[in-house]
C-alpha atoms as an extended CHARMM CRD file, in Angstrom:
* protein
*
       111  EXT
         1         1  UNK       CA              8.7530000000      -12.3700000000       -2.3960000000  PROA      1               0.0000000000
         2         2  UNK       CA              9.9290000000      -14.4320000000        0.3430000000  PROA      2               0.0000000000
         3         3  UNK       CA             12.6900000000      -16.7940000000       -0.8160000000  PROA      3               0.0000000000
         4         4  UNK       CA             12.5210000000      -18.9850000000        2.8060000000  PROA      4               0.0000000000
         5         5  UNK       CA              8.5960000000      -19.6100000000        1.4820000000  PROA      5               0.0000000000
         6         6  UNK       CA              7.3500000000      -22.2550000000       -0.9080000000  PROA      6               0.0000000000
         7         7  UNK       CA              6.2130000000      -20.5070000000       -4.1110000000  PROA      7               0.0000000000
         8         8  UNK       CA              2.5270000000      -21.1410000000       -2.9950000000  PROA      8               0.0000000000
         9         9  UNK       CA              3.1600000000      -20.1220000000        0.2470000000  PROA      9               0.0000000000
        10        10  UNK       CA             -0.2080000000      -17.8830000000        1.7050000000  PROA      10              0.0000000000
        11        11  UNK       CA              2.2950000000      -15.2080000000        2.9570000000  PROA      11              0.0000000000
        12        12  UNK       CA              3.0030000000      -14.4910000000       -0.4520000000  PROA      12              0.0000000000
        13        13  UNK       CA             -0.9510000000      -13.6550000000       -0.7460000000  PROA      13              0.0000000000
        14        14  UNK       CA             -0.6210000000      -10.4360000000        1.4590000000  PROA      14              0.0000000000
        15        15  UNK       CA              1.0410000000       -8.4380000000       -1.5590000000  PROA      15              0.0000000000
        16        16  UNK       CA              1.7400000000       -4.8100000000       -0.6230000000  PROA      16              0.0000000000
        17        17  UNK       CA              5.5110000000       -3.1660000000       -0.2710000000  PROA      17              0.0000000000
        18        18  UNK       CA              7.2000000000       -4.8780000000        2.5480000000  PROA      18              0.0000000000
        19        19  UNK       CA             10.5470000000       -3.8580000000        3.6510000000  PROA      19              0.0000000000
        20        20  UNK       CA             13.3830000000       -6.1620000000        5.2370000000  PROA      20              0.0000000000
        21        21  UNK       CA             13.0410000000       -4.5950000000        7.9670000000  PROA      21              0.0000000000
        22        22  UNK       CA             10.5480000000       -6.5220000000       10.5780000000  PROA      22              0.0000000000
        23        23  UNK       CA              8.3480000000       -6.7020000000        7.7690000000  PROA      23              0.0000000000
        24        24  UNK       CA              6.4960000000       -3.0100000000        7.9430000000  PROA      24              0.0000000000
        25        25  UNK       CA              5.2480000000       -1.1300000000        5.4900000000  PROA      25              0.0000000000
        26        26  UNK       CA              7.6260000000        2.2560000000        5.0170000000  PROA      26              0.0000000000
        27        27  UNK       CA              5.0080000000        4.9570000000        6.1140000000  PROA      27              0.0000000000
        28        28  UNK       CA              5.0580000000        7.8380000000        3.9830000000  PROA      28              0.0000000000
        29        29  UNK       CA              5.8010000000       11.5670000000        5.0990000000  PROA      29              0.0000000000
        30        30  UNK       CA              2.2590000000       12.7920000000        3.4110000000  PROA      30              0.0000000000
        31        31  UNK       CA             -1.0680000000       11.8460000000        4.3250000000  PROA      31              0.0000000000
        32        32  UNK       CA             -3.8920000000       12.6170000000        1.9100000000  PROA      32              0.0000000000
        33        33  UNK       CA             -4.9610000000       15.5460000000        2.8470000000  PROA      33              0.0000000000
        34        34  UNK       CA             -1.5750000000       16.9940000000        1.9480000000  PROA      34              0.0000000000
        35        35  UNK       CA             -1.0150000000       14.7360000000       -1.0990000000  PROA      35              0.0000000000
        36        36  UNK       CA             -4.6080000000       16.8080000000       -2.6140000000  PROA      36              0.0000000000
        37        37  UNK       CA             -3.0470000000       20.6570000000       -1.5510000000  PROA      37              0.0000000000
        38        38  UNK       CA              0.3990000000       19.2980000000       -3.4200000000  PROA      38              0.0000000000
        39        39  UNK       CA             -1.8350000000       18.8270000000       -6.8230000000  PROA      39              0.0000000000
        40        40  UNK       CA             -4.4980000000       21.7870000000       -6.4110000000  PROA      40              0.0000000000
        41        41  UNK       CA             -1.1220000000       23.5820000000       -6.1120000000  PROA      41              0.0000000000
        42        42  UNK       CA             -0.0680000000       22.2460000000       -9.3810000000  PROA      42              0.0000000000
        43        43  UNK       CA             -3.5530000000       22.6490000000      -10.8970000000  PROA      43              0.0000000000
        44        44  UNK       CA             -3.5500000000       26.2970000000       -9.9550000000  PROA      44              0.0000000000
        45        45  UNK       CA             -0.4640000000       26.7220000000      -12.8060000000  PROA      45              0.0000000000
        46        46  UNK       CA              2.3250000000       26.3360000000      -10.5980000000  PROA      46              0.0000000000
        47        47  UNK       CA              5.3890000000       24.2070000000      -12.6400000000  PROA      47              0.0000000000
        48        48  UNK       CA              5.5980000000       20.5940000000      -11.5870000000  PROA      48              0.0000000000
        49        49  UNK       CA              9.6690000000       21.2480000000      -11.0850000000  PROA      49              0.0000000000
        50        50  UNK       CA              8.9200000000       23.6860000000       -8.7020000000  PROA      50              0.0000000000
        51        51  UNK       CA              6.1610000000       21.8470000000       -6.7870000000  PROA      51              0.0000000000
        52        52  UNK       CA              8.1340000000       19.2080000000       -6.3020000000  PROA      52              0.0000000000
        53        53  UNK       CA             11.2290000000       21.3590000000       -5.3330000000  PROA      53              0.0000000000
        54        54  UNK       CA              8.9570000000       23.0710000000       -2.4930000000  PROA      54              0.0000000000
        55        55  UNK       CA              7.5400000000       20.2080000000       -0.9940000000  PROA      55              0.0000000000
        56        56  UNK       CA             10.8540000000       17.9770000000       -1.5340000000  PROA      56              0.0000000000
        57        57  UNK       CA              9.5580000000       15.1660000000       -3.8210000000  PROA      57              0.0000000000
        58        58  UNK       CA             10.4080000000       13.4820000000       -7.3080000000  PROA      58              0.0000000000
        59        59  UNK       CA              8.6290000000       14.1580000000      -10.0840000000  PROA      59              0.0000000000
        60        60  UNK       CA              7.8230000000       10.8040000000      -10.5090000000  PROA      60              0.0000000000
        61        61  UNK       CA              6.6790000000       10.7770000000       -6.8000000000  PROA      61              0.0000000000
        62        62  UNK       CA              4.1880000000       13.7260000000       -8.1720000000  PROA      62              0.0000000000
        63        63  UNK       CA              2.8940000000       11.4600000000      -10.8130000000  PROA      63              0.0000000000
        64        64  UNK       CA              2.2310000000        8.5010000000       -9.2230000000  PROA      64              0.0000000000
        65        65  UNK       CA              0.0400000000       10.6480000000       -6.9570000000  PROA      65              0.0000000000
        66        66  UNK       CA             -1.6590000000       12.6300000000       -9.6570000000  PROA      66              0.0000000000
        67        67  UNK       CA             -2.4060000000        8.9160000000      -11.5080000000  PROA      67              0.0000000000
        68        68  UNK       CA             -3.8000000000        7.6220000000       -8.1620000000  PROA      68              0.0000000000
        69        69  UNK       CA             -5.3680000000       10.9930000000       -6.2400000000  PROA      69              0.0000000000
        70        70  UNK       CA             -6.4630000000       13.0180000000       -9.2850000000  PROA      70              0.0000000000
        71        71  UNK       CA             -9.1460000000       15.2140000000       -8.9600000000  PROA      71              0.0000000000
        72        72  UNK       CA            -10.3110000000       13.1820000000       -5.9290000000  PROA      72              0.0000000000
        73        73  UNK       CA            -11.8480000000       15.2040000000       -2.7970000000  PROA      73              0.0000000000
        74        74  UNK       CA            -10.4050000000       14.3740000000        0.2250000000  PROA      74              0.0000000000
        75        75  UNK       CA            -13.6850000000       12.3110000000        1.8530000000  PROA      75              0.0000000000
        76        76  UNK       CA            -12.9820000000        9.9910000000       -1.0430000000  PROA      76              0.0000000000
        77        77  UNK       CA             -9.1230000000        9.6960000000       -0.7850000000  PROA      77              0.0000000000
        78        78  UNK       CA            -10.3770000000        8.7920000000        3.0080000000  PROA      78              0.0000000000
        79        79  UNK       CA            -12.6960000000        6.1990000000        1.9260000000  PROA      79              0.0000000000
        80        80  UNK       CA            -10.0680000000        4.7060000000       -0.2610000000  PROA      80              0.0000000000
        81        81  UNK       CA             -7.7300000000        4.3840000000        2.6250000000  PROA      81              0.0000000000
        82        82  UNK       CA            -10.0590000000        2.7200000000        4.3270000000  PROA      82              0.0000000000
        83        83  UNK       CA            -10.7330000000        0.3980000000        1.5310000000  PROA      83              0.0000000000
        84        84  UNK       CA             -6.9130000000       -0.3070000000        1.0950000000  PROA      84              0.0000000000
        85        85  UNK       CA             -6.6790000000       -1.4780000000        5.0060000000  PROA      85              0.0000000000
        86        86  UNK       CA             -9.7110000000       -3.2960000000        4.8290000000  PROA      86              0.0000000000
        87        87  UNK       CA             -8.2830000000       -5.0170000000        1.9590000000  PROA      87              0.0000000000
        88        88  UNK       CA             -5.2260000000       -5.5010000000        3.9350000000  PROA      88              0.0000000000
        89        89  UNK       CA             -6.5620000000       -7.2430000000        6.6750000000  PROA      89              0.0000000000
        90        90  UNK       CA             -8.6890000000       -9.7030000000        5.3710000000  PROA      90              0.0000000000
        91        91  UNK       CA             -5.4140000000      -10.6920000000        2.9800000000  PROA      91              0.0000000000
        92        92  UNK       CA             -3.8820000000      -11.5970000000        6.2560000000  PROA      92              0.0000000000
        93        93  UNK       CA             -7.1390000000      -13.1100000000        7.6420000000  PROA      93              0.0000000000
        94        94  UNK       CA             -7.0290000000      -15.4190000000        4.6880000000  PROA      94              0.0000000000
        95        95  UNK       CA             -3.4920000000      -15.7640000000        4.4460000000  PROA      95              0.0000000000
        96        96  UNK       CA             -3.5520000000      -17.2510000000        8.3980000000  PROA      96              0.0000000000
        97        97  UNK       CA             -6.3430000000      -19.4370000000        7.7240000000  PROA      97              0.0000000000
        98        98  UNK       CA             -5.0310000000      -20.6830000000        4.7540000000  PROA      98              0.0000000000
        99        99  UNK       CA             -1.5830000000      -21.6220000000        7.3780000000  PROA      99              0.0000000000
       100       100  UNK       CA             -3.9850000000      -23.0890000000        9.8860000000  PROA      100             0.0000000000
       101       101  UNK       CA             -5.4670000000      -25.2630000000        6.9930000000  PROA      101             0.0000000000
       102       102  UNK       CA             -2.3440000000      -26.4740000000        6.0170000000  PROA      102             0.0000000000
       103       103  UNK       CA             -1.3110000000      -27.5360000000        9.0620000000  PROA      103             0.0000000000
       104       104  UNK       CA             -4.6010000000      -29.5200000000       10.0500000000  PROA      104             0.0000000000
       105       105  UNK       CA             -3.9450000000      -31.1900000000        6.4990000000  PROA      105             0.0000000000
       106       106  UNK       CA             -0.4310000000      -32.5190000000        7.7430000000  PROA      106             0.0000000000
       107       107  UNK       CA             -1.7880000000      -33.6760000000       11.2110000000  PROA      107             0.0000000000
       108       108  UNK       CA             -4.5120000000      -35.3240000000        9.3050000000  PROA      108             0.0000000000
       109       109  UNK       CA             -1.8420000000      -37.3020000000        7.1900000000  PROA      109             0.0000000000
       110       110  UNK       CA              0.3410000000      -38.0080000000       10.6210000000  PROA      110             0.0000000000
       111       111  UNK       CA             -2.2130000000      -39.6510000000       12.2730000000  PROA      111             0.0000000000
C-alpha cells in the first residue's frame, strides 16, 4: 500500500505485487510452460530437494506453484494468464475512472 494515498484511494484497488521500483511487476524467470515440466518432473518420483536444486528454486517457490498449477495442462495455465491480465486491466480501467470521478466531484463543488 501506498502511504502518499488516502486509505480509499482507487490506486489501492489495482492489488497485485508492485515493487518500488517504477511501479512494475517483478517478471518471473519461468513461464508456464516450464513451471508444468518442473512438476511432471516431480510427479515422475524425482525428490522435491533435488528438483528444486536443478532448476534453482525454493521449495516453497515449488509449492506455491504446485498449489496454483497442479495437474493443470498447459492450454489452461494459458487461459488463466489471460484471465489474470484481463483482470488486471480492467482494475486499472476502474481504478482511472474512479480518479476521473473524483475529480469532476471537486470541480462540481468549486464552481
Amino acid at each position: 500500500m501506498r502511504h502518499d494515498l488516502p486509505p480509499s484511494s482507487p490506486l489501492e484497488l489495482t492489488g497485485g505485487s508492485v515493487s518500488q521500483e517504477g511501479g512494475r511487476v517483478k517478471k518471473s524467470r519461468f513461464d508456464e510452460a516450464q513451471i508444468i515440466n518442473v512438476l511432471r518432473e516431480h510427479e515422475a518420483g524425482t525428490p522435491t530437494a533435488e528438483v528444486c536444486h536443478r532448476h534453482g528454486i525454493s521449495e516453497q517457490t515449488f509449492y506455491r506453484w504446485k498449489s496454483k498449477y497442479n495437474s493443470m495442462a498447459l492450454a489452461e495455465s494459458q487461459k488463466l494468464r489471460s484471465l489474470e491480465d484481463e483482470n488486471r486491466r480492467l482494475k486499472k480501467v476502474l481504478a482511472d475512472l474512479m480518479l476521473e470521478i473524483a475529480a469532476l466531484k471537486e470541480r462540481l463543488e468549486n464552481n
